[in-house]
Structure formats: C-alpha cells, structure tokens
ROBA-581251 format. One line per 8 residues: number of its first residue (from 1); their letters; for each residue x, y, z of N, C-alpha, C, CB. Coordinates in steps of 0.001 Angstrom, whole numbers, plus 500000, padded with zeros to 6 digits. Glycine has a CB too. Layout:
REM ROBA-581251
NUM> A> X,Y,Z,X,Y,Z,X,Y,Z,X,Y,Z | ...
//
This chain:
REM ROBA-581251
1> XXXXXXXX> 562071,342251,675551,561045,342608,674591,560234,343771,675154,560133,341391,674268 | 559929,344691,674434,558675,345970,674857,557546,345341,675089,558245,347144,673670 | 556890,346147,675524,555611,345960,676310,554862,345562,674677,554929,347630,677425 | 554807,347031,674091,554202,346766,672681,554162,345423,672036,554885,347537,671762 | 555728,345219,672070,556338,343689,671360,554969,342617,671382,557888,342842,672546 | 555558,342616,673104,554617,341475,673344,553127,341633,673476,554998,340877,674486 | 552376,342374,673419,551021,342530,673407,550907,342085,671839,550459,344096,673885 | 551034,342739,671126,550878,342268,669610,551308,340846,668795,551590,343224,668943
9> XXXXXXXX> 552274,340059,669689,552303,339105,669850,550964,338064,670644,553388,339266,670274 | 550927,338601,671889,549824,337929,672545,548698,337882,671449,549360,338707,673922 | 548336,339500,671033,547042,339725,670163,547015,338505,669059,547086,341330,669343 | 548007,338919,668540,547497,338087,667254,548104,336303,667321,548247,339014,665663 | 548448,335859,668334,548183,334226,668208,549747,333847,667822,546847,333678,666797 | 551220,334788,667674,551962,334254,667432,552973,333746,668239,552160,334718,666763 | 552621,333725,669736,553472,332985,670290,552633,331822,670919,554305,333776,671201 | 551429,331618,670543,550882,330491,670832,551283,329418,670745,550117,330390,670438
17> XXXXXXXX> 551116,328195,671523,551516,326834,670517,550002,325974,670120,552752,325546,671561 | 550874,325602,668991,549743,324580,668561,549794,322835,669199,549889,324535,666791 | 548675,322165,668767,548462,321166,669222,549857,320119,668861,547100,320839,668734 | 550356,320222,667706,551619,319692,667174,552400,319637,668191,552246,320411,666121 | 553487,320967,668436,554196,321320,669057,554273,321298,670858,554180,322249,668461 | 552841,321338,670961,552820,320808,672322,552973,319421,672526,551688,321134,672922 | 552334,318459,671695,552589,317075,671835,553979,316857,671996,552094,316317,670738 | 554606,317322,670639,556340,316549,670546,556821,317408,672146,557740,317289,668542
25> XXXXXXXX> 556714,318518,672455,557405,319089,673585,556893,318564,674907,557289,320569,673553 | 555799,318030,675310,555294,317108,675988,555793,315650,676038,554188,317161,675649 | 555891,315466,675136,556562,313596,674741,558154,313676,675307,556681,313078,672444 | 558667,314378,675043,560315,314729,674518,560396,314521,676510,560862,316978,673359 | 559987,315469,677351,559793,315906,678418,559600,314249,679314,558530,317068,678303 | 558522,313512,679053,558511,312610,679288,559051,311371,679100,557944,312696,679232 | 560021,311533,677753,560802,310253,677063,561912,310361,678168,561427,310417,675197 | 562696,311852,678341,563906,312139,679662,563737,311348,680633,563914,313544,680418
33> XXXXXXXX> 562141,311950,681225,561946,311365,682685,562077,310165,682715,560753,311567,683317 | 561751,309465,681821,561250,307633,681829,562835,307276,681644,559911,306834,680138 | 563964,307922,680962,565174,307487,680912,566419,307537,681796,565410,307872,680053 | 565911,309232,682587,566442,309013,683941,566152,307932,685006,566182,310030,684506 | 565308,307381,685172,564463,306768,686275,564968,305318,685916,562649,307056,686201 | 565329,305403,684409,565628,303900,684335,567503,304014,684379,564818,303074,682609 | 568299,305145,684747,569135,304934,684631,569924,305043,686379,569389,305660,683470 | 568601,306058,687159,568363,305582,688343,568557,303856,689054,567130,306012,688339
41> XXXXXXXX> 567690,303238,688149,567620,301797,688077,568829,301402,687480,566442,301267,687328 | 569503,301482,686667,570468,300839,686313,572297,301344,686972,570171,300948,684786 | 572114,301904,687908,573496,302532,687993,573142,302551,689957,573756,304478,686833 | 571487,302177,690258,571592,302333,691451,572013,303702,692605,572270,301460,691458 | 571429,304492,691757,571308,305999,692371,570668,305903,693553,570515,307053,691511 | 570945,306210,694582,569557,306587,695548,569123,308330,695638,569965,306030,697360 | 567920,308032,695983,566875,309787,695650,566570,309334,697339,564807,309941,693961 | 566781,310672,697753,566141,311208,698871,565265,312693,698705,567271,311342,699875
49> XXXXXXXX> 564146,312448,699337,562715,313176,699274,562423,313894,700842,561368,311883,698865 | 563058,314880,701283,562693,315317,702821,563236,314464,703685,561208,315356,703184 | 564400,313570,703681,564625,312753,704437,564559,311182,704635,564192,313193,704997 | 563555,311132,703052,562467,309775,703130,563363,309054,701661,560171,310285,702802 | 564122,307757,701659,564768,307075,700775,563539,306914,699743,565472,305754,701380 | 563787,307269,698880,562806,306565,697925,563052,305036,697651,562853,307285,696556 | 562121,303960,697181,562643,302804,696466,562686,302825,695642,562353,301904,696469 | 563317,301886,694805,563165,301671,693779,562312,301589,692637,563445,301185,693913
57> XXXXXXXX> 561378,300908,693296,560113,300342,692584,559672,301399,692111,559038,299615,693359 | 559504,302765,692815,558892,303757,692447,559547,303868,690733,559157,305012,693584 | 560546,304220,690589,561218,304312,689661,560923,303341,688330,562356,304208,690217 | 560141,302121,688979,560145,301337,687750,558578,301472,687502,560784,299696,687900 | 558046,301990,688486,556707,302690,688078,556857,304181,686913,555987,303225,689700 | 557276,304531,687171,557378,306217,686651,558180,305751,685521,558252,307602,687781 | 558975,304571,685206,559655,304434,684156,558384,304287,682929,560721,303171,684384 | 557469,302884,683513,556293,302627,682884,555472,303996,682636,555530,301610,683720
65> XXXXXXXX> 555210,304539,683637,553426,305548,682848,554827,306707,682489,551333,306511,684623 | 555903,307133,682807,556301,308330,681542,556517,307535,680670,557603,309397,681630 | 557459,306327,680418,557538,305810,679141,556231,305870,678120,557937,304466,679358 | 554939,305665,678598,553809,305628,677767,553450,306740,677342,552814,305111,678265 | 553517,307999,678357,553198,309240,677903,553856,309985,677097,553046,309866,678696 | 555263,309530,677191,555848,310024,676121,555911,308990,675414,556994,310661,676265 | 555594,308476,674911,555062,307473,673725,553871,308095,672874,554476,306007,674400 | 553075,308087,673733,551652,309197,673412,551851,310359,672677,550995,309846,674717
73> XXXXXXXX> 552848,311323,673564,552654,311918,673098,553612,312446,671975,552272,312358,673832 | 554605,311430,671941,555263,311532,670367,554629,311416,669359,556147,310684,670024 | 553594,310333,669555,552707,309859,668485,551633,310509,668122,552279,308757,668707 | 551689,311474,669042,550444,312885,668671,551001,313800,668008,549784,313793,669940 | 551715,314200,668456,552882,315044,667488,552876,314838,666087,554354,314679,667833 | 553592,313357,665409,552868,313081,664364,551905,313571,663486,552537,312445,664606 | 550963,312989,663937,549642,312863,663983,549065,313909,663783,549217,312395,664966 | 549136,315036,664938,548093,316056,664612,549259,317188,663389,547381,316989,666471
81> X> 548514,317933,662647,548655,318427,661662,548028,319857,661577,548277,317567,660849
//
C-alpha cells in the first residue's frame, strides 16, 4: 500500500475496528486456546518452557479462564452493535 493509501485510511477511521469486531476476534482467539489446552489434556502432549515440563494442571487452568473469555467475548460480539 502507498504511503498516501494508508494515511487516508488512518485519517478517516477506516481501518479501525469497532467494538463488535474486536469482541468476536478476541473470543474466536480464546475459544482455540481453551481447545488446544484441552486437547493437550486429552491426547497427553507434554509442553516444555526453557527446559521446565509444564503440568498439566496448568492446562486445565488456562482451559477454564480462556474458555470463559472466550465465552465473554463471543457474547460481546453479539451484543454490542
């Protein structure tokens, strides 16, 4: 894109996102994570971090708060208008 392109873009607000579109693209992002982590859990992957085994548990943590956030924020998506 030209320099022009995108300044006149920036200017006038059209590559912005709105509150909509950030929600569902926020949710979507977090529905993945919460489904990897549980498939981590179900297939018994191990994650190594610098050397350091992760457990499990972690996984069934991060399953819980992304599952909610992308819950959230599907339901904002919705929602806002």
């Amino acid at each position: 894109m030209r320099a022009a392109t995108v300044e006149r873009v920036l200017k006038h607000g059209q590559g912005s996102m709105n509150q909509r579109s950030f929600s569902l693209v926020a949710g979507i992002i977090f529905v993945l994570i919460a489904i990897l982590h549980l498939l981590r859990i179900i297939f018994g992957w191990e994650a190594v971090i610098a050397g350091w085994a992760v457990p499990h548990w972690v996984s069934w943590v991060a399953v819980v708060i992304a599952g909610y956030l992308g819950y959230e924020g599907l339901r904002l998506s919705k929602r806002a208008r």
